[in-house]
Backbone as ProteinMPNN parsed JSONL, in Angstrom:
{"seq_chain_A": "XXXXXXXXXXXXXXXXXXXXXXXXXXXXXXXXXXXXXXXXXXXXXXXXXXXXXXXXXXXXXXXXXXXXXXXXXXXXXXXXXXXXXXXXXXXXXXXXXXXXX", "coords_chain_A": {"N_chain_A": [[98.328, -159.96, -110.874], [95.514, -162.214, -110.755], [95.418, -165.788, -110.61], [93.806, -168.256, -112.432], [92.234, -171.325, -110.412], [92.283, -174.292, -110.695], [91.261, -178.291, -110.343], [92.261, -181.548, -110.469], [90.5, -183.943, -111.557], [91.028, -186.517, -110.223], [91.659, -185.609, -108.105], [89.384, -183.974, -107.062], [87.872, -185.946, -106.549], [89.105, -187.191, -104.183], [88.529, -185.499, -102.397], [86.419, -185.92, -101.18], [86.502, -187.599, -99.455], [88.14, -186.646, -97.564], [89.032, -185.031, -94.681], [87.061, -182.671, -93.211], [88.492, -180.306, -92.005], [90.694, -180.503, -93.293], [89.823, -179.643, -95.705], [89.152, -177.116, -95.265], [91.463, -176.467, -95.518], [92.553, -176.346, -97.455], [90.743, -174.816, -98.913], [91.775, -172.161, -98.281], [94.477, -172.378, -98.997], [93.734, -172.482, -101.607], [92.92, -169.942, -101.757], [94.946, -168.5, -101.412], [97.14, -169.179, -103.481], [96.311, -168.062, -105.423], [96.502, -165.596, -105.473], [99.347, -165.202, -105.277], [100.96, -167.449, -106.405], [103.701, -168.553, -106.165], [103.841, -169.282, -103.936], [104.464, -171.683, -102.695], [106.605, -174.393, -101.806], [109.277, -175.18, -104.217], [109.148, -178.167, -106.341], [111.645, -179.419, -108.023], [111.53, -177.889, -110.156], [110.422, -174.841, -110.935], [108.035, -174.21, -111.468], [107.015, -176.436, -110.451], [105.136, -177.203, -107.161], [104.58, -177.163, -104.007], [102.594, -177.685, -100.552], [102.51, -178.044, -97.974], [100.58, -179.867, -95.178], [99.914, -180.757, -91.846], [101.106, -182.98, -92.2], [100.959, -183.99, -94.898], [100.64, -183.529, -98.342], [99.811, -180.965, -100.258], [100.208, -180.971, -104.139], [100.905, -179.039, -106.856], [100.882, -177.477, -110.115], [101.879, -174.433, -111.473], [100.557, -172.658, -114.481], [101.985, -169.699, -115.951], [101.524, -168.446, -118.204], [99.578, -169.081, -118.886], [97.691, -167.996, -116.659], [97.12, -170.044, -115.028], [97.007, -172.599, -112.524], [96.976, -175.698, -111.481], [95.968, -177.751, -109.244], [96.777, -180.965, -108.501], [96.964, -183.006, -106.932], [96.714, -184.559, -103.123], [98.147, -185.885, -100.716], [100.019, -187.967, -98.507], [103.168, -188.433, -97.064], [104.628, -190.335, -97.4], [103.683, -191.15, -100.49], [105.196, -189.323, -101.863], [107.497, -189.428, -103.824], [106.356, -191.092, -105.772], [104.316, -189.97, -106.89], [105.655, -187.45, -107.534], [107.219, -188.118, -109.56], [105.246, -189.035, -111.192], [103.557, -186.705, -111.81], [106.01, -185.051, -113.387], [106.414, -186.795, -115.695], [103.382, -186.731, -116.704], [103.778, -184.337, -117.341], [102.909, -182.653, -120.098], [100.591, -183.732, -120.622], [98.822, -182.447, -118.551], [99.338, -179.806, -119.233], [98.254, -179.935, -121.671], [95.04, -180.049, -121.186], [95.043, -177.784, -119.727], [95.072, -175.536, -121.212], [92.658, -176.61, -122.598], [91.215, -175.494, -120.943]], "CA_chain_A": [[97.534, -160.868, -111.698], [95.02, -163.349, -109.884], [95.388, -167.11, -111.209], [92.708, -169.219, -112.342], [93.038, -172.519, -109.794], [91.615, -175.666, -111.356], [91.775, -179.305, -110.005], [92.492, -182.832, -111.198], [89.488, -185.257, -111.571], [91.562, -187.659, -108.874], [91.737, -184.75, -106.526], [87.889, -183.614, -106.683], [87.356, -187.681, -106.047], [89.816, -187.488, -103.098], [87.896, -184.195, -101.362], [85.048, -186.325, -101.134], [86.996, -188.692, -98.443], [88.987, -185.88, -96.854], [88.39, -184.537, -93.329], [86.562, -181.404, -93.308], [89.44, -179.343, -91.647], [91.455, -180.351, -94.658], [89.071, -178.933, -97.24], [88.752, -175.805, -95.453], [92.714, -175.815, -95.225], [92.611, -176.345, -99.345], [90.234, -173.513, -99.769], [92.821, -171.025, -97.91], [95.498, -172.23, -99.868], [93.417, -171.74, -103.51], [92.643, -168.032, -102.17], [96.367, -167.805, -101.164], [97.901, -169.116, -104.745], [95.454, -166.971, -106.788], [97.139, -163.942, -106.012], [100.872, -165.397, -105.506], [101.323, -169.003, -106.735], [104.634, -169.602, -106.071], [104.286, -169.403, -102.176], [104.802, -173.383, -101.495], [108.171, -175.079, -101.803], [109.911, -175.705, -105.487], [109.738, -179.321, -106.497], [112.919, -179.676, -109.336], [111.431, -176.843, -111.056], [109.436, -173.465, -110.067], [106.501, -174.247, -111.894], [105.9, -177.614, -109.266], [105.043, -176.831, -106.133], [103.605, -178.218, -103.043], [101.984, -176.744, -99.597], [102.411, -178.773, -96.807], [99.681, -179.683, -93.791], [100.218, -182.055, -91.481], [101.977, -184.175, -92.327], [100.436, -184.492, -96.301], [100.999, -182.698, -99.119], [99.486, -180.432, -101.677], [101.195, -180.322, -105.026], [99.909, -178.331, -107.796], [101.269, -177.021, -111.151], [101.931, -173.447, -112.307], [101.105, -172.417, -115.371], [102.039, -168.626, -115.576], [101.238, -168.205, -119.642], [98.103, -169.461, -119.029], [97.28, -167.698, -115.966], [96.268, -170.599, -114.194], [96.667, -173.227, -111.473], [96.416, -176.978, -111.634], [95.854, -178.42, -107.977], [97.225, -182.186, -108.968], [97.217, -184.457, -105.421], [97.095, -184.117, -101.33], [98.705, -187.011, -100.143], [101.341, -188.072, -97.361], [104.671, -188.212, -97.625], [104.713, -191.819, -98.465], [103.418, -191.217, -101.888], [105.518, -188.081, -102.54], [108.256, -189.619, -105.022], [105.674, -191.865, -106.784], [103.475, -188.726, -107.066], [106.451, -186.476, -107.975], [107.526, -188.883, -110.932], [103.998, -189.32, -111.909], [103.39, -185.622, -112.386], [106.605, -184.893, -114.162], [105.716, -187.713, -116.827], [102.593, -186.528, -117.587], [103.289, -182.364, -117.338], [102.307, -182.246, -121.343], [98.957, -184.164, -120.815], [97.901, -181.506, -117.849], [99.26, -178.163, -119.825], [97.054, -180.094, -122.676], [93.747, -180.023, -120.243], [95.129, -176.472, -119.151], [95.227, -174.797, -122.087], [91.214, -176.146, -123.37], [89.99, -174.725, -120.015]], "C_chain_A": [[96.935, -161.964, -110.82], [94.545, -164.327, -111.154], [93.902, -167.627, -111.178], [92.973, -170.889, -111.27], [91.892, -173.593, -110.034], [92.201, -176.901, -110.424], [91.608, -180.509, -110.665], [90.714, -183.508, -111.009], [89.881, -185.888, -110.129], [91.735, -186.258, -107.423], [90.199, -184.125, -106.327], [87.332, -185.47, -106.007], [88.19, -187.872, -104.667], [89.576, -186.579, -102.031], [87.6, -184.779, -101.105], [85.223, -187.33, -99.409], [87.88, -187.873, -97.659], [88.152, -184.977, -95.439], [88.292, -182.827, -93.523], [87.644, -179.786, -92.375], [90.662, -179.606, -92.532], [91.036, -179.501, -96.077], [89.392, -177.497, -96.553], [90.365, -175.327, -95.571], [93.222, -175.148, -97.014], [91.877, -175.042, -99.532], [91.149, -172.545, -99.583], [93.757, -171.107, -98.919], [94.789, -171.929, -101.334], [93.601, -170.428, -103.212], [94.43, -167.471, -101.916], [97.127, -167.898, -102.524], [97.475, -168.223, -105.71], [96.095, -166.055, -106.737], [99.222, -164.017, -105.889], [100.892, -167.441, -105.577], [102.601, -169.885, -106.16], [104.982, -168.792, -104.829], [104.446, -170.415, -101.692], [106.024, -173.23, -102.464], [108.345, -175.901, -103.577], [110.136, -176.944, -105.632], [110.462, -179.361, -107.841], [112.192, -178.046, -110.146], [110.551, -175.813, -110.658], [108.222, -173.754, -110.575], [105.586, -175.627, -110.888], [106.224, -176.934, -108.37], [104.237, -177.268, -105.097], [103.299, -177.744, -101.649], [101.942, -178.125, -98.586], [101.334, -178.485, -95.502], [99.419, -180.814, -93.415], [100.266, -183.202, -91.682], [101.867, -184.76, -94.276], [100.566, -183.01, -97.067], [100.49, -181.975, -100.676], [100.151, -180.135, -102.895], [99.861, -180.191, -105.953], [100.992, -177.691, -108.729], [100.819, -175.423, -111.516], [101.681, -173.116, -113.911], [101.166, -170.568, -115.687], [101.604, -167.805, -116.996], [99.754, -168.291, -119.415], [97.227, -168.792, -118.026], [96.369, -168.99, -115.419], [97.022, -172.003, -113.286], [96.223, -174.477, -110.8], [96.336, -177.698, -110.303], [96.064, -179.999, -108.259], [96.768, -183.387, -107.69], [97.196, -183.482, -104.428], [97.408, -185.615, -101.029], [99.657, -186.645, -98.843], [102.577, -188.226, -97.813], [105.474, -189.556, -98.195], [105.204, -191.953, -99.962], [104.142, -190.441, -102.34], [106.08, -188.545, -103.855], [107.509, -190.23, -106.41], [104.57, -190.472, -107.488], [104.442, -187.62, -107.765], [106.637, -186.802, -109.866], [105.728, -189.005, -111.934], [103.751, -187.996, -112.632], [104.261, -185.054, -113.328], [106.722, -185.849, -115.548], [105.031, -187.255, -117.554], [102.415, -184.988, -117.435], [102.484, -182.373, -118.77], [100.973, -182.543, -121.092], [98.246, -182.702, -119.999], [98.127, -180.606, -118.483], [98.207, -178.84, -120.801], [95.66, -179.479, -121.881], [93.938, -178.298, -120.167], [94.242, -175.826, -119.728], [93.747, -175.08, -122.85], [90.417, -175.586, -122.162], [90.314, -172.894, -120.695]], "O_chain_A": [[97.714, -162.645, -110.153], [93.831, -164.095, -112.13], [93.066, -167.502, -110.284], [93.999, -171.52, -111.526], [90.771, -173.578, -109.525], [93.273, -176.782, -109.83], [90.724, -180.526, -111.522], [90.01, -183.223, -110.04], [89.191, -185.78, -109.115], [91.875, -186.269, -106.2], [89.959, -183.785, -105.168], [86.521, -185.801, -105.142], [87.837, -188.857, -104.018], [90.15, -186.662, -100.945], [88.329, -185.052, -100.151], [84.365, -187.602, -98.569], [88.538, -188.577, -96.894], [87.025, -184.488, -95.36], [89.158, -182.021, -93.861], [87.341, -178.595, -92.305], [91.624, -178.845, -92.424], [91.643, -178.99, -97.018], [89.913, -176.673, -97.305], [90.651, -174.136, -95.692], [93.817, -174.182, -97.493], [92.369, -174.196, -100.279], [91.487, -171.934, -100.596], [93.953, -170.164, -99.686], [95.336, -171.154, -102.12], [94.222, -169.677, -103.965], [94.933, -166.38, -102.182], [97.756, -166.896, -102.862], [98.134, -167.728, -106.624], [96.423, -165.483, -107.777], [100.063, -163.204, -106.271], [100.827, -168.311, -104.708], [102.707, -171.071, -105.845], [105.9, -167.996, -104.628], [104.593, -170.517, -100.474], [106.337, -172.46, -103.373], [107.719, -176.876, -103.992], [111.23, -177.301, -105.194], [109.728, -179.328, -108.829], [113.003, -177.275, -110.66], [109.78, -176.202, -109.78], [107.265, -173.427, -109.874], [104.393, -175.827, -110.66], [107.192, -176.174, -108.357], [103.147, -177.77, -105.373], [104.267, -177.005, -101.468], [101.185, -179.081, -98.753], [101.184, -177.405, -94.931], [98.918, -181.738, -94.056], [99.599, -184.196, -91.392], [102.531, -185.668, -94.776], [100.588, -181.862, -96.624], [100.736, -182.356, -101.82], [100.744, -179.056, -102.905], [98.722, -180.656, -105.997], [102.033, -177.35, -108.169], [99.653, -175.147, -111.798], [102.652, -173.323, -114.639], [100.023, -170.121, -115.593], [101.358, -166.602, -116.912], [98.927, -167.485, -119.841], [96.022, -168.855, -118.269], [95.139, -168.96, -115.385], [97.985, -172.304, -113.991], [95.411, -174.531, -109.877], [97.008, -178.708, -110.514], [94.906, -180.413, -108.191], [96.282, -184.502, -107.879], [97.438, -182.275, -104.47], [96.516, -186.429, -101.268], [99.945, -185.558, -98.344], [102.904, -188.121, -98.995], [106.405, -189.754, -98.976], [106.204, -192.413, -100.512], [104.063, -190.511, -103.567], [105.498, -188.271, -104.904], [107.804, -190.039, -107.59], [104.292, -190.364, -108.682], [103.899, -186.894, -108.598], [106.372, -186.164, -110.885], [105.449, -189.026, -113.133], [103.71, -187.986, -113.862], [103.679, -184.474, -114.244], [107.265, -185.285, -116.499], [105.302, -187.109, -118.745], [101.327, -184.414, -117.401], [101.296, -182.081, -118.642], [100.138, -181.666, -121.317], [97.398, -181.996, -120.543], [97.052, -180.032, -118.661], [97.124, -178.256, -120.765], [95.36, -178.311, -122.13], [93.007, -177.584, -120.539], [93.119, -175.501, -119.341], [93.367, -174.205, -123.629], [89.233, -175.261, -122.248], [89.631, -171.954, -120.287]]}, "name": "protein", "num_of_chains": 1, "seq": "XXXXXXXXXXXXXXXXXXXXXXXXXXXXXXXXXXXXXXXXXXXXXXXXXXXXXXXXXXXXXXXXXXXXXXXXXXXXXXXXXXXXXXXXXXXXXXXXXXXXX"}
């Protein structure tokens, strides 16, 4: 089954400022989750997940009902916990968004 892979608002606004050997690292990883999703590292639960590149970190949401693929943040490792907690807060709002794409 190949995933649909969608991204946040705050992460299309955060390409825009990202170094062009980061984007192309992001496109690899969309074509790599589309056909297996849960190839980055389990945060608390299998459906988070996050792809590490140097030194910063892609997390992105599973949804496997929905066939699709929420790309959430790339940050550093700074932000992870504030970023972790943030996303587990608002999982309902993003399956909401999911589920009218």
């Amino acid at each position: 089954m190949t995933f649909g892979v969608y991204e946040t608002e705050t992460l299309i606004r955060l390409r825009k400022k990202m170094e062009k050997h980061e984007i192309e690292w992001m496109e690899k990883v969309k074509r790599e989750i589309k056909e297996n999703p849960f190839t980055g590292k389990p945060l608390q639960v299998p459906w988070f997940r996050e792809k590490k590149f140097e030194g910063k970190r892609l997390y992105y949401l599973i949804y496997e009902n929905l066939g699709k693929i929420l790309l959430v943040r790339f940050a550093g490792k700074k932000e992870q916990q504030e970023i972790i907690n943030f996303i587990l807060k608002n999982k309902k709002e993003f399956e909401k968004e999911m589920a009218k794409i």
